[in-house]
Backbone as a ProteinNet text record, in pm:
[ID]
protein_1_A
[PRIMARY]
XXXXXXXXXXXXXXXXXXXXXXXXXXXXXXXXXXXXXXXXXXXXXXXXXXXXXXXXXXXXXXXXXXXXXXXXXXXXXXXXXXXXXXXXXXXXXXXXXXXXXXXXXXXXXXXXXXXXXXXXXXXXXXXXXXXXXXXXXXXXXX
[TERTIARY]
84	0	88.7	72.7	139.9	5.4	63.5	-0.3	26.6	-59.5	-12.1	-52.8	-33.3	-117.1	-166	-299.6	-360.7	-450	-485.6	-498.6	-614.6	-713.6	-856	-845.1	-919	-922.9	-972.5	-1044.7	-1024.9	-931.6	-806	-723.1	-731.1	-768.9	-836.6	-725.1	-631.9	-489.2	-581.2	-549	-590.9	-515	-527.3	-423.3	-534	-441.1	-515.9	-425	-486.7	-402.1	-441.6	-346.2	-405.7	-238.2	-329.4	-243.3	-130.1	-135.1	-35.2	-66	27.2	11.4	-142.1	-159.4	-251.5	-324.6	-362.1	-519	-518.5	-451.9	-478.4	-535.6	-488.1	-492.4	-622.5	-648	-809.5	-923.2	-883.6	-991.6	-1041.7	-956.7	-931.1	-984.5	-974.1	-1076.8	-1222.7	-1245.3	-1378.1	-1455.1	-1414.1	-1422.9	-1476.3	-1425.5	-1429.5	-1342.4	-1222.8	-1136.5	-1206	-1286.5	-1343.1	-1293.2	-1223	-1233.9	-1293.4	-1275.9	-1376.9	-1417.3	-1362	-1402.5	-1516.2	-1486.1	-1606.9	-1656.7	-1606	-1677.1	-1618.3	-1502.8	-1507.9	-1444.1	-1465.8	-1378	-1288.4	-1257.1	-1105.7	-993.1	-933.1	-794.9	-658.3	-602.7	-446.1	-340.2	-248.9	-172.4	-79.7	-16.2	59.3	207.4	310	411.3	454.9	514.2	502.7	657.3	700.1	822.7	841.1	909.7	890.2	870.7	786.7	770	873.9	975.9	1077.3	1000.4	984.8	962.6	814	823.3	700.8	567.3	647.5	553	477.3	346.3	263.9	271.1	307.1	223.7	204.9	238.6	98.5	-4.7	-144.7	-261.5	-311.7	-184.1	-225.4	-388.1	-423.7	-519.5	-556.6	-565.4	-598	-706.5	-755.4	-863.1	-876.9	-1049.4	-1039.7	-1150.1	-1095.6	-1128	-1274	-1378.2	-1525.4	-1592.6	-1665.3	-1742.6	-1921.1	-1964.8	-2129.9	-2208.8	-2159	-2219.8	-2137.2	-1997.7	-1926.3	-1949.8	-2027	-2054	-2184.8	-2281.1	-2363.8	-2415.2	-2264.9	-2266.2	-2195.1	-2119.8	-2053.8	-2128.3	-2250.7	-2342.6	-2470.4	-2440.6	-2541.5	-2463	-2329.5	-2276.1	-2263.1	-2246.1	-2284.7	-2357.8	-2506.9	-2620.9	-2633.4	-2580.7	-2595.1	-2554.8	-2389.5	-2306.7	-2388.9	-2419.5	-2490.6	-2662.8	-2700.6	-2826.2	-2777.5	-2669.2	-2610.7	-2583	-2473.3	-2463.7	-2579	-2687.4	-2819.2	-2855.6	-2880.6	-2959.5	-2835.2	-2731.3	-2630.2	-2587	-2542.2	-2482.8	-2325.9	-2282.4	-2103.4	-2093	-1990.9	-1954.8	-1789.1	-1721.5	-1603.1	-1483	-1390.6	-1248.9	-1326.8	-1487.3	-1532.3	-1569.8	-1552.6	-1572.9	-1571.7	-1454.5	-1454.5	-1511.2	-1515.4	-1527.8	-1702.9	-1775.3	-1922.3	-1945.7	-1893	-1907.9	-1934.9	-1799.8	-1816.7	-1930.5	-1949	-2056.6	-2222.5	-2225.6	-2340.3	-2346	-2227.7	-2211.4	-2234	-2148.6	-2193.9	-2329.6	-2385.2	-2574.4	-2514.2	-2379.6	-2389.2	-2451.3	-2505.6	-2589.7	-2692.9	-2772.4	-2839.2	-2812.8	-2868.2	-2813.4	-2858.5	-2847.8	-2779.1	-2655.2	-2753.7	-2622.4	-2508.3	-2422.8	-2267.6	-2233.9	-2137.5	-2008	-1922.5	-1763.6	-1694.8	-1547.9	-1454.3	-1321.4	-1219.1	-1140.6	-1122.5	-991.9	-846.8	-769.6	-758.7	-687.2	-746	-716.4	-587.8	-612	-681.4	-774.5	-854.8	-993.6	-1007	-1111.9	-1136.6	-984.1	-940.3	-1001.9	-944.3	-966.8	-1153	-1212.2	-1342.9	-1365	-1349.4	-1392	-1361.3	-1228.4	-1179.6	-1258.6	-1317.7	-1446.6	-1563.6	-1587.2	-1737.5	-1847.8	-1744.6	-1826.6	-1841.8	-1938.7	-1959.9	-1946.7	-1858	-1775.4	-1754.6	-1782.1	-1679.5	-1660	-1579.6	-1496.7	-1581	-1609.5	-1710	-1660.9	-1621	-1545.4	-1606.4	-1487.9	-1524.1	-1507.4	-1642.9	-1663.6	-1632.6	-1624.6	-1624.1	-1570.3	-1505.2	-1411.8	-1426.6	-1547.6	-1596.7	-1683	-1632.6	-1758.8	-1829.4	-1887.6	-2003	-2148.8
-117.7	0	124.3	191.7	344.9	444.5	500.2	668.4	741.3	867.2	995.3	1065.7	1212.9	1330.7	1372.6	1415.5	1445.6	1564.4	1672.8	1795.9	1794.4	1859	1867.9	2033.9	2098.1	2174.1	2339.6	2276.2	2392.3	2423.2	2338	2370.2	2293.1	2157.1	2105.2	1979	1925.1	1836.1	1773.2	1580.2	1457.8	1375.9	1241.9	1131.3	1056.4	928	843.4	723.3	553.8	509.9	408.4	397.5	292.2	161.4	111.5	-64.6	46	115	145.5	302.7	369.4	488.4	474	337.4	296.6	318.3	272.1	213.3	380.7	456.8	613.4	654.5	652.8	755	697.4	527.7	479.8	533.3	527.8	587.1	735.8	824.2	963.3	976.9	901.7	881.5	865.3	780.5	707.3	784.4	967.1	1025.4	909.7	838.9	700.6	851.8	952.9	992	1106.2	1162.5	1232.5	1339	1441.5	1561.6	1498.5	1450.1	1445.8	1570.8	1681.7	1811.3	1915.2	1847.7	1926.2	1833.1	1726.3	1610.9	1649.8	1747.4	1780.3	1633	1623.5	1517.3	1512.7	1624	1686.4	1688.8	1578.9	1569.5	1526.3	1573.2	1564	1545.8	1463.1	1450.9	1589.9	1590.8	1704.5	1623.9	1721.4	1695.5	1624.4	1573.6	1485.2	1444	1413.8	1344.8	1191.1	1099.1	997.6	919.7	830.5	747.7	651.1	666.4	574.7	456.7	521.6	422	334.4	200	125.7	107.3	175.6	130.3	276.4	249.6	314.3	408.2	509.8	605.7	568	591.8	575.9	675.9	617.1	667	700.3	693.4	695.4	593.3	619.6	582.4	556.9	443.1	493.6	513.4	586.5	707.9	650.3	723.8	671	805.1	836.1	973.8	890.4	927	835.1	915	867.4	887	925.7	956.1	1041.5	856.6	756.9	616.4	541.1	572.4	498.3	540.1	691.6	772.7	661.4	674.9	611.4	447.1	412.5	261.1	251.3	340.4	368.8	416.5	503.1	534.6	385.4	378.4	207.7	94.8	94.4	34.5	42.2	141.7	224.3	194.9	240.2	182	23	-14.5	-160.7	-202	-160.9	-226.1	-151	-50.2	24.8	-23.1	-113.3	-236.6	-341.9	-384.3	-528.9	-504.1	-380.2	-402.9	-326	-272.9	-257.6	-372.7	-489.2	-572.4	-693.7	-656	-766.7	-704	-821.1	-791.2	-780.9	-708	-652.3	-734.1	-841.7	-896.2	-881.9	-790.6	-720.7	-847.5	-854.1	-943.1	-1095.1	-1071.6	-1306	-1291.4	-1232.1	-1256.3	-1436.6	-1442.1	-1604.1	-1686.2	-1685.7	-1753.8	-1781.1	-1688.7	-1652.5	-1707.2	-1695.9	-1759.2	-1901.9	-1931.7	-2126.5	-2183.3	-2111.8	-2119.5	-2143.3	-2035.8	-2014.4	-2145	-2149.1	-2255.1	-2428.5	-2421.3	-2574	-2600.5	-2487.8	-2492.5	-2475.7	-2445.2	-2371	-2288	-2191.1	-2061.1	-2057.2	-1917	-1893.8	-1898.8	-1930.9	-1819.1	-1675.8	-1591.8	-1460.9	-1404.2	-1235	-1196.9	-1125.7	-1176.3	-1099	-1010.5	-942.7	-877.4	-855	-826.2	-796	-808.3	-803.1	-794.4	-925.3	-1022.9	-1103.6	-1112.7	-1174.3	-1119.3	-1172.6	-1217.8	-1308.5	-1415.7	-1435.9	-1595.8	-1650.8	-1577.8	-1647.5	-1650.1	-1547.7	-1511.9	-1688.7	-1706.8	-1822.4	-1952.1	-1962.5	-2092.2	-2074.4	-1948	-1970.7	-2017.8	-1975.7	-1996	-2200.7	-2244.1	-2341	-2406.8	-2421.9	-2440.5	-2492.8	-2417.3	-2412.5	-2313.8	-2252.5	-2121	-1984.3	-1954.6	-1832.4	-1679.2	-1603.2	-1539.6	-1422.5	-1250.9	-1191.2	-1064.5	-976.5	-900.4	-756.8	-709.6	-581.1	-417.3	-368.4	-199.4	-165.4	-36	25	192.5	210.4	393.1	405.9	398.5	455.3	614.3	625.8	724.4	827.7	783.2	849.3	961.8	1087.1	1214.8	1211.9	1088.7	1118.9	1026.6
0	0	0	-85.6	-103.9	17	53.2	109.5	14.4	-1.7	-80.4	12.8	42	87	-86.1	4.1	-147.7	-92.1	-259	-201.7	-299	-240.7	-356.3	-443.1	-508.3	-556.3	-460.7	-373.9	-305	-201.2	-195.1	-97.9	52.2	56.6	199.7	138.7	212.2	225.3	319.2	261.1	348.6	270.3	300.3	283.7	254.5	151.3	64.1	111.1	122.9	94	-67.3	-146	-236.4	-275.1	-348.3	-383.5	-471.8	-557.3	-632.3	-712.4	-776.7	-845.7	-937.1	-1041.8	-1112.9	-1050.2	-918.2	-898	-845.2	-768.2	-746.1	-906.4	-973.1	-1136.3	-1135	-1104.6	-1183.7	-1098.7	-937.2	-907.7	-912.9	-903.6	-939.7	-1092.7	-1170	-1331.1	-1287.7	-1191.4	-1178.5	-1084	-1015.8	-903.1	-773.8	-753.7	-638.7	-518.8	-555.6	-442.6	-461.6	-302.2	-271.7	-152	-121.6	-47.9	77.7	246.1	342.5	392.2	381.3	386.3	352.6	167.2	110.8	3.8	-79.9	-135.7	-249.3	-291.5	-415.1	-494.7	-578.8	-660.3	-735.1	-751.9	-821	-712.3	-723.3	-615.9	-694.8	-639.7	-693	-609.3	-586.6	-521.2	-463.5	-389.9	-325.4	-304.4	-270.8	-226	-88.5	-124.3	49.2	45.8	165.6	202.1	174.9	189.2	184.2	314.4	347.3	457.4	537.7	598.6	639.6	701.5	843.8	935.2	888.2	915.3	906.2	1024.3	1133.8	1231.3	1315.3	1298.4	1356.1	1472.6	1460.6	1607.4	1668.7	1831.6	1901.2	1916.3	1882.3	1848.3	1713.9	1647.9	1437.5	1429.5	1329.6	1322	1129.2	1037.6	942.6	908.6	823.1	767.3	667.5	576.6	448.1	390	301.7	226.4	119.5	228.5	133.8	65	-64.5	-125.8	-55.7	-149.2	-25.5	-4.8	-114.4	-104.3	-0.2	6.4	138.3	254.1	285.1	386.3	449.6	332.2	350.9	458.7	390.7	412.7	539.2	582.5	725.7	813.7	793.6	883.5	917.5	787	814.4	909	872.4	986.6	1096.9	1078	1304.6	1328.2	1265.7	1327.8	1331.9	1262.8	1291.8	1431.5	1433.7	1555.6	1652.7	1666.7	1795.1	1820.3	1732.1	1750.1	1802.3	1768.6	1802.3	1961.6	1978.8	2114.7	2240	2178.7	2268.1	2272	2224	2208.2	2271	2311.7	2372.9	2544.2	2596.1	2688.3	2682.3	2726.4	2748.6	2867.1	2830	2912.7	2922.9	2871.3	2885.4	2848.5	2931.6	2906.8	2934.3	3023	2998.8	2848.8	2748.8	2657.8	2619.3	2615.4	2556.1	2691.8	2794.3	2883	2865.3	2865.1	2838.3	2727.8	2626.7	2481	2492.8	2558.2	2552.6	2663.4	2775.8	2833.1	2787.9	2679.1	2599.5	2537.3	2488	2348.9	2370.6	2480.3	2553.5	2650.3	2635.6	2737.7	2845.4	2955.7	3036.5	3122.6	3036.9	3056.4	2995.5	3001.5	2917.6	2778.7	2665	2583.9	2550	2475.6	2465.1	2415.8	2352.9	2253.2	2327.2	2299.9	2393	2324.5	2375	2303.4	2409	2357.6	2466.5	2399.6	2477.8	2422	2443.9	2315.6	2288	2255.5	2224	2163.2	2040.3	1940	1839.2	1831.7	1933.4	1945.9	2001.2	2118	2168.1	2075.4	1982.1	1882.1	1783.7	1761.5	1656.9	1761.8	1840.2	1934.6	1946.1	1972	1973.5	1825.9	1765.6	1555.4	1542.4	1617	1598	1658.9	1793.9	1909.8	1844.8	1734.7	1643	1699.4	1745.8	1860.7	1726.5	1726.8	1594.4	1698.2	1650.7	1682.1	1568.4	1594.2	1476	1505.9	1430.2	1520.3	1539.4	1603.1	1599.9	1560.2	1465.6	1455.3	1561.2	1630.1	1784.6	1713.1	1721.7	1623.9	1803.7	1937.4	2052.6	2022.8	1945.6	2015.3	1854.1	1794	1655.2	1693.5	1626.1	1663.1	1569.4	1474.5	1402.9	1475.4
[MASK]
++++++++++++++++++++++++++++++++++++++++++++++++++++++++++++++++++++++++++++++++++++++++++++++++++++++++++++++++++++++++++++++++++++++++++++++

């Protein structure tokens, strides 16, 4: 994956990432690269430094410069995950412990959620325990 900083036509600088120069030029043809600022679709790359280091910030975060239909489909996803977990109980780090509980008639059953790491995610999947990973907008101001 290449990064660019990329600059729209009215002057509003954000970052892209794509597979290669091509697939930037194809989507920038197809206005797919959209401004999150103002939506314009005229973007052009900017000057940038080159990227040394490989490893992440702490607190970096990657971004994705969406279209008004990817906006769309990201607000549909929120609402989804924010149905899923009204309608579940947070059972925090018993995540897996609660799971296999459920799973073997233990407990009740009921919808969980909670925090997993992924090997323990894998060992539930490996279990035959149905299991999947939830995006955390927590800390999203939309």
């Amino acid at each position: 994956m290449i990064r660019f900083s990329l600059v729209c036509d009215n002057g509003h600088d954000f970052e892209g990432w794509f597979a290669s120069n091509a697939d930037f030029d194809g989507q920038v043809e197809r206005a797919l690269v959209q401004c999150p600022d103002c939506g314009s679709p005229h973007v052009t790359k900017s000057l940038m430094a080159p990227a040394i280091s490989t490893v992440a910030k702490a607190g970096e975060k990657t971004t994705l410069a969406m279209s008004p239909q990817q906006k769309e489909a990201m607000s549909k996803l929120k609402e989804l995950v924010r149905t899923l977990k009204d309608n579940s109980e947070d059972v925090g780090e018993r995540f897996p412990e609660e799971a296999r509980k459920i799973h073997y008639g233990e407990t009740e059953a009921r919808g969980i959620f909670g925090r997993a790491s992924g090997e323990e995610a894998r060992a539930l999947i490996d279990e035959g325990i149905s299991v999947a990973p939830l995006p955390d907008f927590s800390d999203d101001a939309n």
